[in-house]
PyMOL commands that place a pseudoatom at each C-alpha (Angstrom):
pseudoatom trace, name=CA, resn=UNK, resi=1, chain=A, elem=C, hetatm=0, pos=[37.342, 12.011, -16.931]
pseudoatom trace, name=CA, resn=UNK, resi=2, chain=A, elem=C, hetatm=0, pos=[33.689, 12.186, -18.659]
pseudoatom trace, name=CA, resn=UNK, resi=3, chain=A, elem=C, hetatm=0, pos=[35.302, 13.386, -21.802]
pseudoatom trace, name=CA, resn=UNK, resi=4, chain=A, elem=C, hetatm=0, pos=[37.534, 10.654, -21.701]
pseudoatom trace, name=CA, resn=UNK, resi=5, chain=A, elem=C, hetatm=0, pos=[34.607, 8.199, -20.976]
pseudoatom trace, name=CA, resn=UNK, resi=6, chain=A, elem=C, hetatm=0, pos=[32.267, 9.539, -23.821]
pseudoatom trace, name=CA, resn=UNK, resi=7, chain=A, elem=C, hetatm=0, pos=[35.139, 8.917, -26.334]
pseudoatom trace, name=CA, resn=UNK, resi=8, chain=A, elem=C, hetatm=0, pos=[35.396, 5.809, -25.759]
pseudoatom trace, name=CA, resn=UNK, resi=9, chain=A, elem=C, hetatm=0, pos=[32.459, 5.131, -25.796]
pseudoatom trace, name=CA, resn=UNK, resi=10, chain=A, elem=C, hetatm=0, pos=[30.572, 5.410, -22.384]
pseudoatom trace, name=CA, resn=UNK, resi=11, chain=A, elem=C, hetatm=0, pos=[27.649, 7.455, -21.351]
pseudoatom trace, name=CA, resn=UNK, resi=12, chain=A, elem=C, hetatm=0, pos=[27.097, 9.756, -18.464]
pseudoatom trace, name=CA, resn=UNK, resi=13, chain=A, elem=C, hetatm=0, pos=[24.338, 10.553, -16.173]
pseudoatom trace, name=CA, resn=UNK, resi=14, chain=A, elem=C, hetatm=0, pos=[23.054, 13.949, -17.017]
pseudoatom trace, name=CA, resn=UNK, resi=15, chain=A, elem=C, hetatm=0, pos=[22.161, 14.920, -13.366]
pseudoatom trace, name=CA, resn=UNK, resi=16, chain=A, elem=C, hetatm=0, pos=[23.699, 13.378, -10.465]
pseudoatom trace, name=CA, resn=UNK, resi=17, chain=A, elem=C, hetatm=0, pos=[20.704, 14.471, -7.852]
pseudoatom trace, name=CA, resn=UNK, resi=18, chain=A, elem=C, hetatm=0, pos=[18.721, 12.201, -9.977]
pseudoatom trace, name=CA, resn=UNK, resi=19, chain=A, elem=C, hetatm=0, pos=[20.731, 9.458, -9.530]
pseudoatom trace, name=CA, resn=UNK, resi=20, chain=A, elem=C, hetatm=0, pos=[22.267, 9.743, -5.674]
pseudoatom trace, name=CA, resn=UNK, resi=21, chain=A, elem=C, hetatm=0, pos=[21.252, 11.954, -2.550]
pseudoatom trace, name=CA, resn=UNK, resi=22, chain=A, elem=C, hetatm=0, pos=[24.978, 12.361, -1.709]
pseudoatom trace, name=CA, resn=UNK, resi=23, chain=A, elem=C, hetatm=0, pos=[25.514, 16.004, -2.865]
pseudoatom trace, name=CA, resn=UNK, resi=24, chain=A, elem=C, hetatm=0, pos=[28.409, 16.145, -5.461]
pseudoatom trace, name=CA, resn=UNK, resi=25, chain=A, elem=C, hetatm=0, pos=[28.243, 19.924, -5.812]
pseudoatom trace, name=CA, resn=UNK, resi=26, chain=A, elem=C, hetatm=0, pos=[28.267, 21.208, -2.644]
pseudoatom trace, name=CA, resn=UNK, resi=27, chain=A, elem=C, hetatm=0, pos=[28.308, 24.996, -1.771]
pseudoatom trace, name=CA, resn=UNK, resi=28, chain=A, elem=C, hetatm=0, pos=[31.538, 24.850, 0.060]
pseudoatom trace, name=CA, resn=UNK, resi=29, chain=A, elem=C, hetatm=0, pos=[34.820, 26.123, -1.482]
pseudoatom trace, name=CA, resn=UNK, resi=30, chain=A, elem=C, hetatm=0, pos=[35.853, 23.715, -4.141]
pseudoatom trace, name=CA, resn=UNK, resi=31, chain=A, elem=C, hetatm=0, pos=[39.046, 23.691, -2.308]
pseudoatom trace, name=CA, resn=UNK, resi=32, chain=A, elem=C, hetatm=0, pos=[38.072, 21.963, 0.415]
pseudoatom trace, name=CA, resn=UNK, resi=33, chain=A, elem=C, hetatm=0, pos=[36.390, 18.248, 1.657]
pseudoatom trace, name=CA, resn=UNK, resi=34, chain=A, elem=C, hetatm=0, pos=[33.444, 16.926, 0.107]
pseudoatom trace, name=CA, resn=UNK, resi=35, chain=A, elem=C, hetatm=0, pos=[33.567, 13.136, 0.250]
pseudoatom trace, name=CA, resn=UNK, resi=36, chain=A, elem=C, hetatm=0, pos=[35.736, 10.334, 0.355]
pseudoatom trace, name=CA, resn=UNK, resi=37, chain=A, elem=C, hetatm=0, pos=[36.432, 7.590, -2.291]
pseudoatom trace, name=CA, resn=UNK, resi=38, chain=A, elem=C, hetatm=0, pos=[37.520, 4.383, -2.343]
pseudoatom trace, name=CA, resn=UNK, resi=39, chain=A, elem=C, hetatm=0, pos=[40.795, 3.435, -4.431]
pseudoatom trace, name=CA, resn=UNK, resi=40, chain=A, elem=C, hetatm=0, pos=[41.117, 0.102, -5.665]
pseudoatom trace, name=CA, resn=UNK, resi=41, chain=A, elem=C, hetatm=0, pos=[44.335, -1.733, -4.639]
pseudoatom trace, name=CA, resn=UNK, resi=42, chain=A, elem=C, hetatm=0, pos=[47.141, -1.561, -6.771]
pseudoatom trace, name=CA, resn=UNK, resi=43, chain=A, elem=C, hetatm=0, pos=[45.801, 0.516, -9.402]
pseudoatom trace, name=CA, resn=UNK, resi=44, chain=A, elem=C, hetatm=0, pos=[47.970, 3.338, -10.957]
pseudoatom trace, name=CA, resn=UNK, resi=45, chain=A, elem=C, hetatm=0, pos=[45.795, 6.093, -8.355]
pseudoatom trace, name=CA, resn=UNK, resi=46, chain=A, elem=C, hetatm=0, pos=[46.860, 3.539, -5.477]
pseudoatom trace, name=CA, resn=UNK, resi=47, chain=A, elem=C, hetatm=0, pos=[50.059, 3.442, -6.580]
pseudoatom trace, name=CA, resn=UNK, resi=48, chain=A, elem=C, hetatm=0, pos=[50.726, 7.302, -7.351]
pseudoatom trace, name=CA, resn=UNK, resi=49, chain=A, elem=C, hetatm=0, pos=[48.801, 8.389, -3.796]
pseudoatom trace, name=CA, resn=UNK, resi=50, chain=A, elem=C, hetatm=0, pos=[49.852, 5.604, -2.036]
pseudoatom trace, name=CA, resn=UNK, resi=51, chain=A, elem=C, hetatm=0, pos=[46.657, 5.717, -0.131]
pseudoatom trace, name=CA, resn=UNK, resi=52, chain=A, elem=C, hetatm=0, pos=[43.288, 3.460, -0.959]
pseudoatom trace, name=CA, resn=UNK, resi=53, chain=A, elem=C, hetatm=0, pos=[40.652, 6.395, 0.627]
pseudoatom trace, name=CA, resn=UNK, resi=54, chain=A, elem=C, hetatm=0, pos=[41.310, 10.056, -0.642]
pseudoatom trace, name=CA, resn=UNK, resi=55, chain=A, elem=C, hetatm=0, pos=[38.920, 12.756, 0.538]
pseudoatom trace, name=CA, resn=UNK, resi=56, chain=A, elem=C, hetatm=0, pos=[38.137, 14.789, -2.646]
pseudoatom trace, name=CA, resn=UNK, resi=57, chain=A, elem=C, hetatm=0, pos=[36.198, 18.396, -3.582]
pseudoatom trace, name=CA, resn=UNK, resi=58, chain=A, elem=C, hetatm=0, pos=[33.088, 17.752, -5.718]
pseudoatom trace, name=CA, resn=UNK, resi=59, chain=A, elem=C, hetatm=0, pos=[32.187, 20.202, -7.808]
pseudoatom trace, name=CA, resn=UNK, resi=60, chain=A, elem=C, hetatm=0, pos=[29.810, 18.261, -10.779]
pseudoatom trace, name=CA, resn=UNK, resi=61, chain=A, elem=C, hetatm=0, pos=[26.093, 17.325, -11.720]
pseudoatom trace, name=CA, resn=UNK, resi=62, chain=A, elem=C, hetatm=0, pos=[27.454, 14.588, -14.312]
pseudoatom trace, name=CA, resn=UNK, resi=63, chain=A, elem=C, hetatm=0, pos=[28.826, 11.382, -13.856]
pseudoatom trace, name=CA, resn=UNK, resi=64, chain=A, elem=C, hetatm=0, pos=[29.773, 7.754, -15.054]
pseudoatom trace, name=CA, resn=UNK, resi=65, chain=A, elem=C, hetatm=0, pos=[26.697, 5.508, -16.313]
pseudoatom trace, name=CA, resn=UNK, resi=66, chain=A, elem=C, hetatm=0, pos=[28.212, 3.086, -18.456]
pseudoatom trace, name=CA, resn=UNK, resi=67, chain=A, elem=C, hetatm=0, pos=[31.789, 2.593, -18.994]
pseudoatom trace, name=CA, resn=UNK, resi=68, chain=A, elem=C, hetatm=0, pos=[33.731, 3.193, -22.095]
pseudoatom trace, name=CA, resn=UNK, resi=69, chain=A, elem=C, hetatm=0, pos=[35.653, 0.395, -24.400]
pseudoatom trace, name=CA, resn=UNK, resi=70, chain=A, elem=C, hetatm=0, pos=[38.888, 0.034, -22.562]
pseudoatom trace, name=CA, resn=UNK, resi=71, chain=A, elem=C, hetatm=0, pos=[38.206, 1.969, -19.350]
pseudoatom trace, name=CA, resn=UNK, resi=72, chain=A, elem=C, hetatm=0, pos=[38.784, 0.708, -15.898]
pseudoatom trace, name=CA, resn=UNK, resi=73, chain=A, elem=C, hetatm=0, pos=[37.200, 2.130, -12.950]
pseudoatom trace, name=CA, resn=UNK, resi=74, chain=A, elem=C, hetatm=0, pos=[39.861, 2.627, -10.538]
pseudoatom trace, name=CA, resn=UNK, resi=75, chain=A, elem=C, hetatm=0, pos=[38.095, 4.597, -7.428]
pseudoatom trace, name=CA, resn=UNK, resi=76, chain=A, elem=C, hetatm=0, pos=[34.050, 5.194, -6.465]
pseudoatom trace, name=CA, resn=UNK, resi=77, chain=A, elem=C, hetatm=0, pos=[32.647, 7.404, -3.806]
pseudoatom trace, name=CA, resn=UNK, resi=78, chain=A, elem=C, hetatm=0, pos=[30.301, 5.745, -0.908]
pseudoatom trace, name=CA, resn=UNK, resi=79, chain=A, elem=C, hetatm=0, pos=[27.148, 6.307, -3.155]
pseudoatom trace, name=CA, resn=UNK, resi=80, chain=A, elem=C, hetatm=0, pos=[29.004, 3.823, -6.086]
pseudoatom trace, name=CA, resn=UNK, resi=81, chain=A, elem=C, hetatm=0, pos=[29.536, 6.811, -8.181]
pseudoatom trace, name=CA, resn=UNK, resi=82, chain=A, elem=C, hetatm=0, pos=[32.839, 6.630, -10.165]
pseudoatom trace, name=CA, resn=UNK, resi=83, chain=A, elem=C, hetatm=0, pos=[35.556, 8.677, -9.194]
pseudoatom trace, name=CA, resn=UNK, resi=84, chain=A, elem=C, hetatm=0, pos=[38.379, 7.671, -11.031]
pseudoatom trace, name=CA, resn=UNK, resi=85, chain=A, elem=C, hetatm=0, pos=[39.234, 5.883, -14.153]
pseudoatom trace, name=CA, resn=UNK, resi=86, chain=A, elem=C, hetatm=0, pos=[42.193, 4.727, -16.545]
pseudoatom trace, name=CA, resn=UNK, resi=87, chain=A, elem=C, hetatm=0, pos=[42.954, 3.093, -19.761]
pseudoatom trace, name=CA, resn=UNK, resi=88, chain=A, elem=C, hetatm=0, pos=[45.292, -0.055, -18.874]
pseudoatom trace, name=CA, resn=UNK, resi=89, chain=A, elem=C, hetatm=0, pos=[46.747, -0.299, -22.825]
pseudoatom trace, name=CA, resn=UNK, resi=90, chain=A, elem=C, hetatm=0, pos=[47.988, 3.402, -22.340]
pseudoatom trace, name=CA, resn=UNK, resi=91, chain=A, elem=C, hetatm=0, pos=[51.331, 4.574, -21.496]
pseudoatom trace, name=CA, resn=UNK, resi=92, chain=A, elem=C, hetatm=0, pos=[49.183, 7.005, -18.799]
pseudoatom trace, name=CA, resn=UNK, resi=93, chain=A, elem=C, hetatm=0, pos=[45.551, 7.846, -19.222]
pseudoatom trace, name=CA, resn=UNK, resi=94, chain=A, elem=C, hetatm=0, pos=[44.534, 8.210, -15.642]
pseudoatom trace, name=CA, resn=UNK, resi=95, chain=A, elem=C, hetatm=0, pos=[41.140, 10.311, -15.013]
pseudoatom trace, name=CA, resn=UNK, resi=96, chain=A, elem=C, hetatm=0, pos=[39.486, 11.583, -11.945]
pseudoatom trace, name=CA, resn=UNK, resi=97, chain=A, elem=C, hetatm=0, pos=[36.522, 13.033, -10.985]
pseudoatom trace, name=CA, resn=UNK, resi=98, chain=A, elem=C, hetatm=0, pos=[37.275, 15.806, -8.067]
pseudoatom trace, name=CA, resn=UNK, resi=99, chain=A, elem=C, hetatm=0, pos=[40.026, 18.756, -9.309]
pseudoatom trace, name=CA, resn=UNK, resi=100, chain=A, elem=C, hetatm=0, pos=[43.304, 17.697, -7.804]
pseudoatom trace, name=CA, resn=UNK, resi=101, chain=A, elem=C, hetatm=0, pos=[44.970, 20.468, -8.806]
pseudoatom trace, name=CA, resn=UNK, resi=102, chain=A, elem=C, hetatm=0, pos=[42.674, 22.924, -6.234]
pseudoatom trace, name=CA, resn=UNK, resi=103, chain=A, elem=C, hetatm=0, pos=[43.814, 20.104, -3.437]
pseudoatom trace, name=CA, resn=UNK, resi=104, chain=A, elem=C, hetatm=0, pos=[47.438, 20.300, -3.635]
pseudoatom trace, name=CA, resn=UNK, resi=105, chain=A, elem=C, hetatm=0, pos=[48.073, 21.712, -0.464]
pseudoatom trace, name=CA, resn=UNK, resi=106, chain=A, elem=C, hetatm=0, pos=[47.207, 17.990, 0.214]
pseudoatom trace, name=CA, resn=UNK, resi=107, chain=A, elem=C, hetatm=0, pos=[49.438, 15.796, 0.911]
pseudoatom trace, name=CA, resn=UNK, resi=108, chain=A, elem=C, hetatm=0, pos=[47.771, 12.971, -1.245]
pseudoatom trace, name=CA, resn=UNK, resi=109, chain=A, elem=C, hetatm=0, pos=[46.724, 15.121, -4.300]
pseudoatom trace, name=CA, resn=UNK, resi=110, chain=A, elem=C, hetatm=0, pos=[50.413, 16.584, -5.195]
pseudoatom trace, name=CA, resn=UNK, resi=111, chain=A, elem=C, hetatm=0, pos=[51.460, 13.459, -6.603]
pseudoatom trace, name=CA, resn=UNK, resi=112, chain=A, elem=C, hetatm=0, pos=[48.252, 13.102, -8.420]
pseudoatom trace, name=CA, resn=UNK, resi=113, chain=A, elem=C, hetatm=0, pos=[49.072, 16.259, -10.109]
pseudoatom trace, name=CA, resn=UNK, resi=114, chain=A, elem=C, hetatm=0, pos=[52.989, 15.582, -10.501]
pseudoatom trace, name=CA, resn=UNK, resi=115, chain=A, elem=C, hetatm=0, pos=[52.535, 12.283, -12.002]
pseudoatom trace, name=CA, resn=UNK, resi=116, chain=A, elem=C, hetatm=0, pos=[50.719, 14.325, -15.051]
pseudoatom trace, name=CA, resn=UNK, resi=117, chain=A, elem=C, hetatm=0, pos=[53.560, 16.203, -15.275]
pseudoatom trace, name=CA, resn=UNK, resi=118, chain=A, elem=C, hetatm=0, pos=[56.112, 13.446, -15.404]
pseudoatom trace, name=CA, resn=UNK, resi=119, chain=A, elem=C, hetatm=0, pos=[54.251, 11.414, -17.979]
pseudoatom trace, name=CA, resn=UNK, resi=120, chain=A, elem=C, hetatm=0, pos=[53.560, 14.832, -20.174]
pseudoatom trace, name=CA, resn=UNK, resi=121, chain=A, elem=C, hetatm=0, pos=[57.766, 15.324, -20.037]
pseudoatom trace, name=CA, resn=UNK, resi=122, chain=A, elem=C, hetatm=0, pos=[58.308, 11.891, -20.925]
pseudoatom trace, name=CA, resn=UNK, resi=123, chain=A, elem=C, hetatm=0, pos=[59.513, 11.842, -24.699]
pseudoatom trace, name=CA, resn=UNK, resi=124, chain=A, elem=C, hetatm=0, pos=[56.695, 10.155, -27.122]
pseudoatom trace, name=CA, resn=UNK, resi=125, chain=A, elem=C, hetatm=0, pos=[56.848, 6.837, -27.805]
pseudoatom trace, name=CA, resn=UNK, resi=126, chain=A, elem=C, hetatm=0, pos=[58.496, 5.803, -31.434]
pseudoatom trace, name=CA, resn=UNK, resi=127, chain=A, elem=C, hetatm=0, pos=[56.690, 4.196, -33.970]
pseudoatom trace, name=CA, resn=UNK, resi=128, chain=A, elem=C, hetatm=0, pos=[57.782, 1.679, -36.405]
pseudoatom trace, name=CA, resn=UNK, resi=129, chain=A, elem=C, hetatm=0, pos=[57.942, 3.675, -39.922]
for i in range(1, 129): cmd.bond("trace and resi %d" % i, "trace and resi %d" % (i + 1))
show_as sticks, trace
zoom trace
């Protein structure tokens, strides 16, 4: 997700601590609970988890600061940092913050994870020649 945000054109904050006191890299396993986030209604993470509060692992020291050209912020955690992110104009650009993959055995986080898959089956779009 802050890949995706510094090519387009966004900025990050180098050090979260600086920036929040809610600790976003915990010493816990990064397979469990760190926070919550909120999911904004009827975005594409609302409509893949079907749920508008996800409890998420946090395992970074860099986040958001300004948006990129196109972005959408999609989900925040109480402190206001973003948590998730996609690209409206795109077929599926959807990015998160937490590792969904290492919270599978969640019920909410599979379909996170299989609606990447789906989308990276799907054939590519054809362009006009």
């Amino acid at each position: 997700m802050q890949a995706l945000n510094v090519v387009a054109g966004g900025t990050l904050h180098q050090h979260v601590p600086d920036v929040t006191d809610l600790d976003h890299r915990p010493a816990q396993a990064p397979c469990e609970i760190a926070h919550d986030v909120t999911v904004s209604a009827g975005s594409p993470l609302h409509r893949i988890t079907g749920h508008r509060r996800l409890h998420v692992n946090s395992v970074h020291h860099q986040a958001i600061d300004t948006l990129g050209d196109g972005l959408e912020i999609i989900a925040r955690a109480p402190d206001g940092i973003v948590e998730a992110l996609h690209a409206p104009a795109n077929r599926f650009c959807l990015g998160v913050q937490w590792h969904a993959e290492l919270l599978t055995h969640r019920a909410e986080h599979a379909p996170v994870v299989e609606a990447l898959v789906h989308a990276a089956g799907r054939p590519a779009l054809k362009l006009a020649a």
